[in-house]
N, C-alpha and C positions, 0 to 999 in steps of 0.2 A: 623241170625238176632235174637236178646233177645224180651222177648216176650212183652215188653212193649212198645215198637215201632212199633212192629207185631200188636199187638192191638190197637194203635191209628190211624197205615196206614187204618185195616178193619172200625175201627170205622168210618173214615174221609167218607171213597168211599162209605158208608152206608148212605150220611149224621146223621150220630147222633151225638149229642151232649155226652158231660161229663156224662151232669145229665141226660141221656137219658140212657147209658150204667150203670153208677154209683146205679142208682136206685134201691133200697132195698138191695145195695149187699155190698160198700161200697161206703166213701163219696165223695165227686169230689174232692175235693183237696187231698187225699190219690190215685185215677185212677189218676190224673193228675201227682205225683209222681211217679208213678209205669211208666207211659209209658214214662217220661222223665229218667227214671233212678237212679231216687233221692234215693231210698229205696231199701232193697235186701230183706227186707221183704214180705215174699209170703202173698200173701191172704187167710183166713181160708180155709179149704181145703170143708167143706159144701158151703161158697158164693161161690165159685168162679167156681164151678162146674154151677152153674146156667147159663152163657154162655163160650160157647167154640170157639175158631176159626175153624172153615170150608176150611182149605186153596184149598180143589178142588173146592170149591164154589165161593173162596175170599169175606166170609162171617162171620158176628157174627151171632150165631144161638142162641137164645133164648133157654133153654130147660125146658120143663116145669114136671114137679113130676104128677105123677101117683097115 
């Protein structure tokens, strides 16, 4: 599975929203692209470290800096 549909299924089972996940990282309408496939364009490699998928969890994990 590509990971922009990876990330919409975790987002959905989470209930979160766009602008729940999108928040400070990028904008919703750019996640909204990204998990429909619209873009091949990756997300800067510092946002997008901010959450990760957890798949033994089947979770977005928040991760927060030190």
């Amino acid at each position: 599975m590509e990971i922009g549909p990876l990330i919409k299924l975790h987002r959905i089972k989470q209930s979160m929203t766009q602008e729940d996940l999108a928040a400070g990282i990028v904008s919703e309408s750019y996640l909204s692209k990204i998990e429909n496939q619209k873009t091949r364009k990756p997300m800067p490699a510092q946002k997008s470290s901010h959450y990760y998928v957890n798949d033994s969890e089947s979770s977005l994990t928040r991760r927060t800096r030190i």
